[in-house]
Backbone as numpy.savetxt, mean C-alpha at the origin, in Angstrom:
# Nx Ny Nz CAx CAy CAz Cx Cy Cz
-6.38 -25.66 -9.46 -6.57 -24.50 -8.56 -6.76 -25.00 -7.13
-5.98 -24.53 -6.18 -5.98 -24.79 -4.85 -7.62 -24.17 -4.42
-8.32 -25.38 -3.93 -9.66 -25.04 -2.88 -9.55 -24.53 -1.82
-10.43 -23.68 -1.09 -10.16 -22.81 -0.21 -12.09 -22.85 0.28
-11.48 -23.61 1.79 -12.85 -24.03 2.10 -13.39 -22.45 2.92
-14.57 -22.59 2.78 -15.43 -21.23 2.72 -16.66 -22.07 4.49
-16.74 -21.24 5.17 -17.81 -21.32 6.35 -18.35 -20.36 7.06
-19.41 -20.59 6.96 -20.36 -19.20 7.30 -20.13 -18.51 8.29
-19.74 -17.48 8.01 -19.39 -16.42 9.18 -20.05 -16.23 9.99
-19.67 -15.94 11.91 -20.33 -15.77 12.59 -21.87 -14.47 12.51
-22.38 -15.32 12.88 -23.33 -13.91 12.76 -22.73 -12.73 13.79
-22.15 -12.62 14.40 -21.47 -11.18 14.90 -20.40 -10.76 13.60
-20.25 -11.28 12.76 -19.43 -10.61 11.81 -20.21 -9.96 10.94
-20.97 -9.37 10.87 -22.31 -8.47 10.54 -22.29 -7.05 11.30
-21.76 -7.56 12.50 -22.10 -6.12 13.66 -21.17 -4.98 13.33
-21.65 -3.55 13.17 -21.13 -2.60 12.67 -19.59 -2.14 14.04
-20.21 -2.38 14.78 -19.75 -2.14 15.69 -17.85 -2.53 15.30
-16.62 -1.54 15.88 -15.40 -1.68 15.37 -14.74 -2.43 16.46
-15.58 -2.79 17.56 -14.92 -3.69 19.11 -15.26 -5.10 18.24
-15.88 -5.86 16.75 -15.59 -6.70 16.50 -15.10 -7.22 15.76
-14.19 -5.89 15.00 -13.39 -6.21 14.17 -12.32 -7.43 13.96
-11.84 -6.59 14.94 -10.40 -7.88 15.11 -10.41 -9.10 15.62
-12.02 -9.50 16.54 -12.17 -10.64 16.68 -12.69 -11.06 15.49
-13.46 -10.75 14.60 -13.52 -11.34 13.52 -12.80 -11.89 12.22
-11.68 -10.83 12.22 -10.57 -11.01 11.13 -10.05 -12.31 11.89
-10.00 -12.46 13.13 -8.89 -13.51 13.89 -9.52 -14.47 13.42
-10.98 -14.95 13.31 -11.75 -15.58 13.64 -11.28 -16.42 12.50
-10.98 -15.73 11.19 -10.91 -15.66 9.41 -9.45 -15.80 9.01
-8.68 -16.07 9.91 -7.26 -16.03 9.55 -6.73 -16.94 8.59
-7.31 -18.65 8.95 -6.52 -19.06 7.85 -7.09 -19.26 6.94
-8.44 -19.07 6.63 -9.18 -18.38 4.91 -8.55 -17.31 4.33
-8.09 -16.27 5.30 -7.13 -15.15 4.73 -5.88 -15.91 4.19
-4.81 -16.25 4.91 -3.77 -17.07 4.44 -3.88 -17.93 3.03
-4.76 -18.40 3.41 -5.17 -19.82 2.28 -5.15 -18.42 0.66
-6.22 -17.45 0.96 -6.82 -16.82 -0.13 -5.66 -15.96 -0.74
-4.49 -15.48 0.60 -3.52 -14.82 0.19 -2.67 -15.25 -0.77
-2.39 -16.77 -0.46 -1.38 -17.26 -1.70 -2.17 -18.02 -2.61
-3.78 -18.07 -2.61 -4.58 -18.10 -4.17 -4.28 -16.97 -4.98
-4.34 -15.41 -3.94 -4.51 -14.13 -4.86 -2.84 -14.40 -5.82
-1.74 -14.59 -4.87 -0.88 -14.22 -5.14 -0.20 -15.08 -6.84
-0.39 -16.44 -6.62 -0.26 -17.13 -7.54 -1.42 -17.05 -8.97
-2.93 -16.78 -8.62 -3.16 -16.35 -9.67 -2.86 -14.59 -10.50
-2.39 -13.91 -9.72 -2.03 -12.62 -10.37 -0.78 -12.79 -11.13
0.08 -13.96 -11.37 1.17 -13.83 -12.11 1.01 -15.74 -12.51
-0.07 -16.08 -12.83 0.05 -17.83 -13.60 0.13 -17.39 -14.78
1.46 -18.23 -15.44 1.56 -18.45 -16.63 2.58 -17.51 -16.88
2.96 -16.40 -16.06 4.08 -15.50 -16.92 5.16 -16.10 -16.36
6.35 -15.75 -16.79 7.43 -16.04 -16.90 8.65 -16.15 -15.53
8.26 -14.76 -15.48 9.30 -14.23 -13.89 8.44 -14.78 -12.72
7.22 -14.15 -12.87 6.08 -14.78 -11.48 6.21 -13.22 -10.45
6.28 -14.12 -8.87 6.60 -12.56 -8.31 7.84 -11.55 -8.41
8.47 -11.99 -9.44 10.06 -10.94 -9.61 9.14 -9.45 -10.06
7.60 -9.63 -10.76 7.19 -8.68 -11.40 7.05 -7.89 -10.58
7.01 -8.04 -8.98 6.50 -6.95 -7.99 7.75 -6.00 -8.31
8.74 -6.28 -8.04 10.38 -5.78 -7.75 10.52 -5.03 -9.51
9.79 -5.60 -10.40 10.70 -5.05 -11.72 9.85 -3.90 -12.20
8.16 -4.12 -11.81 7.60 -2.74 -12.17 8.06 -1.54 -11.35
8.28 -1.52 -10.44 8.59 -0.23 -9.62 10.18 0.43 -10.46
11.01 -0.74 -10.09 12.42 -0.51 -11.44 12.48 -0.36 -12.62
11.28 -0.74 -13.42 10.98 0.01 -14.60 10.46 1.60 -14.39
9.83 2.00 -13.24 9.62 3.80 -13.39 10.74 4.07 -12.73
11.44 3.63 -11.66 12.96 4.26 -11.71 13.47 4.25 -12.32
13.60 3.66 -13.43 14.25 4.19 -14.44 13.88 5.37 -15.44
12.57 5.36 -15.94 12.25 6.07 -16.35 11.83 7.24 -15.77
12.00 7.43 -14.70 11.73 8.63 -13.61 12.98 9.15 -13.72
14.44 8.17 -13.38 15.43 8.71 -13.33 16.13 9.33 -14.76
15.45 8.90 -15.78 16.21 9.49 -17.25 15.16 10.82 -17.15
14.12 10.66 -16.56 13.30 12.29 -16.71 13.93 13.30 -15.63
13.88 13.20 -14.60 14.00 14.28 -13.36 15.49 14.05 -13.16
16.53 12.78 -13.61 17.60 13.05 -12.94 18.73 13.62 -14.03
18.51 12.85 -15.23 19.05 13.63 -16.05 19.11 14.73 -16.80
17.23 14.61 -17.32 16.99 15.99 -18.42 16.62 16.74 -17.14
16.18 16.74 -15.72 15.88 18.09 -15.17 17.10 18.38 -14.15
17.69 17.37 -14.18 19.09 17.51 -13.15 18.95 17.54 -11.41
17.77 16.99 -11.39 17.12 16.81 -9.63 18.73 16.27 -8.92
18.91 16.54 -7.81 19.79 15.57 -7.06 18.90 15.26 -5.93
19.57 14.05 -4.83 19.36 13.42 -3.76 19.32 14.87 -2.96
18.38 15.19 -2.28 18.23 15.94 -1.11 19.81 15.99 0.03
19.70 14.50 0.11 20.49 13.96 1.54 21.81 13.67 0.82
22.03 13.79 -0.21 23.30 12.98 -0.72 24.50 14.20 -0.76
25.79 13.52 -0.53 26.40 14.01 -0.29 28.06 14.05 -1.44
28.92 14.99 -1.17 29.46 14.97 -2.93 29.88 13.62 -3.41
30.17 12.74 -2.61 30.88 11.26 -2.83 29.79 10.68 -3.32
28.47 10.71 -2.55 27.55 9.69 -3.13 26.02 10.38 -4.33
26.33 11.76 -4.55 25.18 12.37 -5.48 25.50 11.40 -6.92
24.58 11.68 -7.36 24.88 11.22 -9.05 23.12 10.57 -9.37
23.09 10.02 -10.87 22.02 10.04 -11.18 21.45 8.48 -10.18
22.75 7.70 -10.22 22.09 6.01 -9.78 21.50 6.37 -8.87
22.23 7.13 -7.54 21.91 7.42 -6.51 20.20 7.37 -5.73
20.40 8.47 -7.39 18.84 9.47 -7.23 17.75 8.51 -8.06
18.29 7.72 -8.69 17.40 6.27 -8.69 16.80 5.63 -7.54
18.10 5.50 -6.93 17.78 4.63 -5.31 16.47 5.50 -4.46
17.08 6.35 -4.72 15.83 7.36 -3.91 14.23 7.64 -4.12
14.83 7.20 -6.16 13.01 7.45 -6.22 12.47 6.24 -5.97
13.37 4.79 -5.78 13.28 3.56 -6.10 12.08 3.39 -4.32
12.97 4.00 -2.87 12.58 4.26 -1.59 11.51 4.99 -1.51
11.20 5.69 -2.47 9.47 6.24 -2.32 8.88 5.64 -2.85
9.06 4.93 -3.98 7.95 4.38 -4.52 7.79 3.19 -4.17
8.51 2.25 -3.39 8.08 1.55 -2.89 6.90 1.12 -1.50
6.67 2.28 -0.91 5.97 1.93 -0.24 4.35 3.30 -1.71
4.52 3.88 -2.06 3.20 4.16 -2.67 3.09 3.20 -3.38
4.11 2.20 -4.44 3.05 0.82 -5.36 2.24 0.21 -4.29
2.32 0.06 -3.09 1.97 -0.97 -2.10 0.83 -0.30 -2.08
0.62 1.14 -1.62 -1.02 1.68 -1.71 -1.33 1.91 -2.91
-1.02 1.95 -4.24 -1.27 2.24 -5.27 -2.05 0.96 -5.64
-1.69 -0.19 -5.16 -2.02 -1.63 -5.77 -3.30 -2.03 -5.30
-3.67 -2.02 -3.54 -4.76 -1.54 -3.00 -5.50 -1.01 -3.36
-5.65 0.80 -3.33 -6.22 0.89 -3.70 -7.08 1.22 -5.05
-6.01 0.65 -6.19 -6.78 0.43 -7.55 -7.69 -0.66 -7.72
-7.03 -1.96 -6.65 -7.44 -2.68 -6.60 -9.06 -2.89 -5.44
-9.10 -2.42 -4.80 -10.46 -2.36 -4.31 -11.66 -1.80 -4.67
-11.93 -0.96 -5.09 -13.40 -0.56 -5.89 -14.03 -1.51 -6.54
-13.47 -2.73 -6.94 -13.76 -4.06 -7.84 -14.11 -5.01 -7.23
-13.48 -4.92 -5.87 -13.28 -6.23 -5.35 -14.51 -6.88 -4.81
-15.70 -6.40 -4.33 -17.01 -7.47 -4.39 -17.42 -7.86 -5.68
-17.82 -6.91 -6.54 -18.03 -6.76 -7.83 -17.84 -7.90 -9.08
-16.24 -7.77 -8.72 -15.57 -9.17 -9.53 -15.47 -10.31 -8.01
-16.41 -10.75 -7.22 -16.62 -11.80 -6.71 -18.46 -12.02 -6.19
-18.60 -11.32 -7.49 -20.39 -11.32 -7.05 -20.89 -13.05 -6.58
-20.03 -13.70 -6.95 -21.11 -15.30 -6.78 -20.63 -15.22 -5.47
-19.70 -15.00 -4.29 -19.36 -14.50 -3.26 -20.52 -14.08 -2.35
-21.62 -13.46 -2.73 -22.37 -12.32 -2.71 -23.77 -12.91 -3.03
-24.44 -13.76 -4.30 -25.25 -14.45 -4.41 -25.28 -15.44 -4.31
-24.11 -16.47 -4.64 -24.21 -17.99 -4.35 -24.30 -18.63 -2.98
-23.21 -18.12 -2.41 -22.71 -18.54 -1.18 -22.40 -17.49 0.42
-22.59 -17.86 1.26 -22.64 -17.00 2.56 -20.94 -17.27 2.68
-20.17 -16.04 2.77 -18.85 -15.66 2.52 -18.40 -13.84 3.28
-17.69 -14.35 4.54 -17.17 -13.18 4.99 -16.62 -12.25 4.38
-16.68 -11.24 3.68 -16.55 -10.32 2.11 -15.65 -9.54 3.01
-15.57 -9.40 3.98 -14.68 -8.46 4.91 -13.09 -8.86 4.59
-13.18 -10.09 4.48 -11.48 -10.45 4.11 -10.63 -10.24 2.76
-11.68 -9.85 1.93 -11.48 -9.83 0.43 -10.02 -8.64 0.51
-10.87 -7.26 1.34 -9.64 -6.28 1.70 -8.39 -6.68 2.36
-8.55 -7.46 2.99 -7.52 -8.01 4.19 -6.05 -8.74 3.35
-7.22 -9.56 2.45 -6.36 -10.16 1.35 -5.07 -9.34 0.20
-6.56 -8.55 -0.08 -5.31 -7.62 -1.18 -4.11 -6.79 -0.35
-4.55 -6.26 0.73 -3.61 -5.92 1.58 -1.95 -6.62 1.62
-2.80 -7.93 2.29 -1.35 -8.68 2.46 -0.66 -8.98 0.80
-1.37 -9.26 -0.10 -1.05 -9.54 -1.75 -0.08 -8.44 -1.55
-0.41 -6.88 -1.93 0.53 -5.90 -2.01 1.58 -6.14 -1.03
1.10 -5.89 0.30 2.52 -5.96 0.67 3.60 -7.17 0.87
3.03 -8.21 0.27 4.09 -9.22 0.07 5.06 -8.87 -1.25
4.14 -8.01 -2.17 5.54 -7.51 -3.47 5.86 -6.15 -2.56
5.72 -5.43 -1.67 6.54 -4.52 -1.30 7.70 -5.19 -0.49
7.62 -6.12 0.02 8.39 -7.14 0.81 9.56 -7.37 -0.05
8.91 -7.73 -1.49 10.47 -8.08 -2.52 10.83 -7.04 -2.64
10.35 -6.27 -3.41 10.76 -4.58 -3.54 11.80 -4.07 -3.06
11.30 -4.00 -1.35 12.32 -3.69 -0.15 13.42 -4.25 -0.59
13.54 -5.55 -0.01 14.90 -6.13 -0.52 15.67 -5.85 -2.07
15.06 -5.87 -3.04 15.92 -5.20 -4.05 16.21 -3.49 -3.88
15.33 -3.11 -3.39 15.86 -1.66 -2.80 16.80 -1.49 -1.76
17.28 -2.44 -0.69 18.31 -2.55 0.13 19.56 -2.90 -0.87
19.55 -3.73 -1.44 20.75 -4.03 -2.42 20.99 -3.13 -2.87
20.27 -2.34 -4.07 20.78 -0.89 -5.08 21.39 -0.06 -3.83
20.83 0.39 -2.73 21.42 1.17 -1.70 22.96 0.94 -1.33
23.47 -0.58 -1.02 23.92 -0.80 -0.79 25.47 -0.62 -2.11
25.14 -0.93 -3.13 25.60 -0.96 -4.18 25.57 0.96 -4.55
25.15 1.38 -4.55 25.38 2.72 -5.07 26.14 3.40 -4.13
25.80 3.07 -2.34 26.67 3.75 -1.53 27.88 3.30 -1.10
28.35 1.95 -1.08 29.34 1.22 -0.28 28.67 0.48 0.88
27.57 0.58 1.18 26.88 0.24 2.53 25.53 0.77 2.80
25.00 0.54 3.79 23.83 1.32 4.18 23.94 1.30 5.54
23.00 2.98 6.16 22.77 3.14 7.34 22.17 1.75 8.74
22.08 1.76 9.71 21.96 0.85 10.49 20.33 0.56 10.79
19.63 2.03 10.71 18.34 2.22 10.77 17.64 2.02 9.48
18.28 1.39 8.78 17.53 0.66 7.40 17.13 -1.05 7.75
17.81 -1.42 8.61 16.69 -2.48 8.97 15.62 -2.05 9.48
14.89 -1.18 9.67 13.68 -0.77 10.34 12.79 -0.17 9.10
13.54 -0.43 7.78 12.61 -0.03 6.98 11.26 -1.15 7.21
11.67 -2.06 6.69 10.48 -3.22 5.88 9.35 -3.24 7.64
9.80 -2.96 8.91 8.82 -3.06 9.61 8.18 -2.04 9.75
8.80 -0.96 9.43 8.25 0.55 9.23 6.64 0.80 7.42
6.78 -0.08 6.78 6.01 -0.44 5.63 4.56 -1.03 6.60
4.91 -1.88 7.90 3.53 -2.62 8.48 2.71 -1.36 8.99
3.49 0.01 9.15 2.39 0.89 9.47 1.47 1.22 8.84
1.58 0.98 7.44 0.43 1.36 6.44 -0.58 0.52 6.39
-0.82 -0.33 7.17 -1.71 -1.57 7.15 -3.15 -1.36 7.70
-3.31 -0.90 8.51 -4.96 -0.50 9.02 -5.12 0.41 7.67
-4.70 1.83 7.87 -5.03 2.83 6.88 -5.27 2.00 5.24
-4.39 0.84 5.36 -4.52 0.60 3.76 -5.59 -0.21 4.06
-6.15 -1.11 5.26 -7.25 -2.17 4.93 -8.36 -1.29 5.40
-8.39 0.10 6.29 -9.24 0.28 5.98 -9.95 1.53 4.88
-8.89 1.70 3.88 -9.29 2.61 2.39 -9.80 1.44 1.94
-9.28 0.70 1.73 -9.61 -1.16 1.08 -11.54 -0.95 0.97
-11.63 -1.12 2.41 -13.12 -1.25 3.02 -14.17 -0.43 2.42
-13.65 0.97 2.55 -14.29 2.46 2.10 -14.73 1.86 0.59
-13.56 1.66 -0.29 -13.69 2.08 -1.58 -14.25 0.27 -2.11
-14.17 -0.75 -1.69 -14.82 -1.92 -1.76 -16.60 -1.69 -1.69
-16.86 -0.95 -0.81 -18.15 -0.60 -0.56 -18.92 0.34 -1.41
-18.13 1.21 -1.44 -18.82 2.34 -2.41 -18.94 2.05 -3.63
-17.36 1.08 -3.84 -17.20 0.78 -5.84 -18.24 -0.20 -5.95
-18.74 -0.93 -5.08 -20.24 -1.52 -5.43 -21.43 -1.05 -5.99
-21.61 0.41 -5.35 -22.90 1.26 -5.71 -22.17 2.05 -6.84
-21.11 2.59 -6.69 -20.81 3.55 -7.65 -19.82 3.02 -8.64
-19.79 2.77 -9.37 -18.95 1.61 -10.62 -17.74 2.89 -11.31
-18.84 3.82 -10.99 -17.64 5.68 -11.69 -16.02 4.71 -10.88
-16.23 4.53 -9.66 -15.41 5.32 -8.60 -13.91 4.16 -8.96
-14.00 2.83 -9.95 -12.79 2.88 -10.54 -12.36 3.05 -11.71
-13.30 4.36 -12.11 -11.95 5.00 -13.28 -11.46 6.31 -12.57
-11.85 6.63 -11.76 -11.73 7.55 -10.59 -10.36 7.46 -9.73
-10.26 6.41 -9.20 -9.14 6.09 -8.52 -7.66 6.40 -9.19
-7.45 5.55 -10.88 -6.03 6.05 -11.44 -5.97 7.70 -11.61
-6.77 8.45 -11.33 -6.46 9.89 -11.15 -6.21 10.23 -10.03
-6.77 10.10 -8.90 -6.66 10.08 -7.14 -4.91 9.59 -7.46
-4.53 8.50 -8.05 -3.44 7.87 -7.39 -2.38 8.51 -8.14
-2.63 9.57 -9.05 -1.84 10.19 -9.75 -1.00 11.42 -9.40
-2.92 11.97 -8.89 -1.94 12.76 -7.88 -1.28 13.17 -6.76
-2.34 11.94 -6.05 -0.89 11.12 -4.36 0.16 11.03 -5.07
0.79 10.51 -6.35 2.05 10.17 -6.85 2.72 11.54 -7.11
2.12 12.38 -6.73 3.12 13.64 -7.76 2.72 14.41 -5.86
1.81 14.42 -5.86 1.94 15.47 -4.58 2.43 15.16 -3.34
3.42 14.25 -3.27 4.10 13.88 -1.92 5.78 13.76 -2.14
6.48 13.60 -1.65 7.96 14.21 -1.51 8.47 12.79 -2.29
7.95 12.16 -3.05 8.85 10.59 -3.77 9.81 11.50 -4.36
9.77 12.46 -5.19 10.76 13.04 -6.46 11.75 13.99 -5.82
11.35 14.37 -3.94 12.19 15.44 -3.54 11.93 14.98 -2.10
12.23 15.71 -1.09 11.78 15.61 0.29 11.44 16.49 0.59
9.98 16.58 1.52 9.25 17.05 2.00 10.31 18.59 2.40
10.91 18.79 2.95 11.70 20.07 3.67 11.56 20.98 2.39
11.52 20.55 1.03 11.63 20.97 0.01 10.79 22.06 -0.77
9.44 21.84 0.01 8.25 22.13 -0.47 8.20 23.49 0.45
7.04 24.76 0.19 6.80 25.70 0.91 6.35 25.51 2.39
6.82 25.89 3.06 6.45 26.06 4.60 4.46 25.68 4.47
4.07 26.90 3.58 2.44 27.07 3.93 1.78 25.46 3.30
2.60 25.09 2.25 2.24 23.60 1.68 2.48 21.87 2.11
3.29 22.28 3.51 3.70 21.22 3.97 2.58 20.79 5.01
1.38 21.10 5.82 0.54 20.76 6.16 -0.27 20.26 5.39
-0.92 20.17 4.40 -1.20 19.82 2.70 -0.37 18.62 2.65
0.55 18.54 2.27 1.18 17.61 1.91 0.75 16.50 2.76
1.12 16.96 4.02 1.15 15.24 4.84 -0.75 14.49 5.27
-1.51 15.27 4.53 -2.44 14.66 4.25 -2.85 13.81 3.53
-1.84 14.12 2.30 -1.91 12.47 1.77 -1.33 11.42 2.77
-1.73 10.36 2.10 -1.50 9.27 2.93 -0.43 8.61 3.10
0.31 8.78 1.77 1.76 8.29 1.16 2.83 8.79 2.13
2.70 10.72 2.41 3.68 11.10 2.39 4.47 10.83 4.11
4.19 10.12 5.11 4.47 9.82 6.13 5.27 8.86 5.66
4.81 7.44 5.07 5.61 6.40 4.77 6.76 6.77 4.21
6.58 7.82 2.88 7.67 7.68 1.82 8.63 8.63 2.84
8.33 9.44 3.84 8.83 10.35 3.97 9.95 9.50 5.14
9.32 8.77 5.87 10.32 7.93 6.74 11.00 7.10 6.38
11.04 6.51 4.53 11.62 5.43 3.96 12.90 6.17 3.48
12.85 7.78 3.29 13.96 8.55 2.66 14.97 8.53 4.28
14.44 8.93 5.41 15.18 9.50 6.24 15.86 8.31 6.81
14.87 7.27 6.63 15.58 5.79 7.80 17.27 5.30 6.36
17.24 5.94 4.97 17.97 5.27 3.93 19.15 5.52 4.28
18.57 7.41 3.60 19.04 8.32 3.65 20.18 9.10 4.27
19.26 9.13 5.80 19.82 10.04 7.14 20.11 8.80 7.92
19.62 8.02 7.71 20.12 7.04 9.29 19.23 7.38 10.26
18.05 8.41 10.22 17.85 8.37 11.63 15.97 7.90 11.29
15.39 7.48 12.70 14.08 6.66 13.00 13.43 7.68 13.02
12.36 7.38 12.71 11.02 8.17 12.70 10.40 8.32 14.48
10.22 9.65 14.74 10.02 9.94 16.28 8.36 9.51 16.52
8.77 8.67 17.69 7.41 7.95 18.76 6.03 8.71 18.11
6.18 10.48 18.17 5.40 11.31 18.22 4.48 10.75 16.40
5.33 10.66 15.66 4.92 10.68 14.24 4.45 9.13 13.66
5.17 7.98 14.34 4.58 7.27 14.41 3.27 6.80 14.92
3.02 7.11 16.26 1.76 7.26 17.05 0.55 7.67 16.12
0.77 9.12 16.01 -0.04 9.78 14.96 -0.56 9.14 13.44
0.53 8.34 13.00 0.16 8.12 11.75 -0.54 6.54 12.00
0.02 5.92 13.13 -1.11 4.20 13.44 -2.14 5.06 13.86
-2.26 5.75 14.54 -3.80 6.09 15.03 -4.83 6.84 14.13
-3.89 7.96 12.89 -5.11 7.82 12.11 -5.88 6.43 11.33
-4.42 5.97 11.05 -4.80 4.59 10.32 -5.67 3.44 11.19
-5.55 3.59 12.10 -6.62 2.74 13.10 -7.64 3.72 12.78
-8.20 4.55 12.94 -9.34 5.69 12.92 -10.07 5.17 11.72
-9.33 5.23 10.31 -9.67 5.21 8.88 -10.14 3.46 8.84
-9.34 2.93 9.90 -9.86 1.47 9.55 -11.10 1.06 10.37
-11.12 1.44 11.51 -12.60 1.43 12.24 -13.55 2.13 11.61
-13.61 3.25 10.72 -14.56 3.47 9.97 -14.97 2.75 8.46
-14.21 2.01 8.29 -13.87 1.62 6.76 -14.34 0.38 7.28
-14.45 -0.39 8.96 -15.29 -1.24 9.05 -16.83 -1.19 9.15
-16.78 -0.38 9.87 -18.47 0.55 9.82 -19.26 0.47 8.91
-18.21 1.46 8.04 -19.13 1.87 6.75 -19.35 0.08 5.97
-18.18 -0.21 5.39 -19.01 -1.85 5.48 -19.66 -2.58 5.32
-19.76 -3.16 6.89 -20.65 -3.63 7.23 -22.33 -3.08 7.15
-21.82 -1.61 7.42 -23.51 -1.09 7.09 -24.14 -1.14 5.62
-23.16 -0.89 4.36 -23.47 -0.81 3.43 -24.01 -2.59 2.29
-22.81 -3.61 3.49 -23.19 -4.86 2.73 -24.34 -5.77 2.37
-24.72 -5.09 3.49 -26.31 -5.69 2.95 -27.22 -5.56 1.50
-26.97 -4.31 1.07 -27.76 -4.39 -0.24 -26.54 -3.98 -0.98
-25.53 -5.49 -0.88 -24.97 -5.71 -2.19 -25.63 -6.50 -3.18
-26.20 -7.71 -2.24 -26.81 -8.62 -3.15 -27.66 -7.94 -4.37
-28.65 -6.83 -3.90 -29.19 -6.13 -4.46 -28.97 -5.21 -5.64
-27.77 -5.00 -5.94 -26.93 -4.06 -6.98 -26.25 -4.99 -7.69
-25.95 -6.27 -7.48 -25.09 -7.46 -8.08 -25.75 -8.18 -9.29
């Protein structure tokens, strides 16, 4: 097992305060790095494929998504057009939403645990616990990273080509990154005190999975339900991963803006909360 040297965090990495966030993560970078490709290599030692598994679970529910909704319910592609409709198609499509929800799906199942299952973290040793989120973060989105790319191929392969504004997918995925490190934070903290809150989560993520436009696009849904909708968290990402495939066209300044700045919002509080709550982890451990 690769060692991964550990040094006591500044004492300003304590301060609730969100002006020291990012000097602190900076501070922690290559413990993050180092820990990123510990997480990554121990979540798949010993199996077979390794990280191909990021890319093949998501293609195992396209498939089985696509023998449910494309065949027995007869869904088509929103955007598709008579040359390119058909069931593969509408694979590709569910293949483009769900790739960016496994990425929050993986997160946040995975955080409610995450001090929890590193309690000696917590009692043994003085250990910046702030990166633990930072980590799983980058873990997920390094299998959304493969993902992407096997989802550019099927695109490519089902249509003859792909749009030009599909290179802007995989940098369009980095927007979910505050919002995802700081749900990370929220639910790291709480799943400490409250142990409920991960059997809790595979229901939360069940129905982000059904209540956002992966199986259709958003235009689809009732006028009065589409404010609703884009409160989940998913449905911005998935919704710009269909149009950048899809339509060819970029997601406007206006919607981007909006969706980094809640996600900055959610992550300055998700540092807050935190830091305020870490103190009596030791205490519950």
């Amino acid at each position: 097992m690769t060692s991964v040297a550990v040094r006591s965090p500044r004492k300003s990495n304590y301060a609730v305060s969100p002006l020291r966030m990012l000097s602190s993560l900076f501070a922690e970078r290559h413990l993050i790095v180092a820990l990123t490709r510990r997480d990554l290599a121990e979540r798949f030692r010993g199996t077979l494929l390794g990280l191909l598994w990021f890319g093949l679970g998501p293609a195992i529910l396209v498939g089985v998504y696509t023998l449910t909704f494309g065949v027995v319910f007869k869904s088509q592609v929103p955007y598709a057009t008579a040359s390119t409709a058909g069931h593969g198609l509408f694979g590709v499509f569910l293949f483009a939403g769900l790739v960016p929800f496994t990425i929050f799906s993986d997160v946040v199942g995975r955080s409610p645990g995450l001090v929890t299952s590193k309690a000696n973290y917590v009692t043994k040793v003085v250990f910046p616990l702030e990166v633990l989120s930072v980590v799983t973060v980058l873990s997920a989105l390094s299998g959304g990273v493969l993902s992407s790319l096997i989802l550019l191929v099927a695109l490519a392969i089902a249509t003859g080509g792909m749009p030009f504004a599909a290179l802007a997918y995989l940098p369009c995925l980095l927007l979910m990154v505050p919002l995802l490190v700081g749900v990370s934070w929220i639910l790291a903290a709480l799943g400490t005190y409250v142990r409920d809150l991960g059997q809790l989560t595979p229901v939360l993520l069940s129905v982000c999975m059904f209540v956002s436009p992966i199986f259709t696009s958003i235009d689809r849904f009732p006028e009065q339900a589409r404010a609703w909708l884009r409160l989940n968290p998913v449905t911005v990402p998935v919704n710009i991963a269909q149009r950048l495939l899809f339509v060819g066209t970029l997601p406007s300044a206006r919607t981007v803006a909006a969706y980094l700045g809640a996600g900055l919002f959610v992550m300055a509080l998700g540092w807050m909360l935190f830091q305020a709550l870490r103190k009596g982890f030791g205490d519950v451990l």
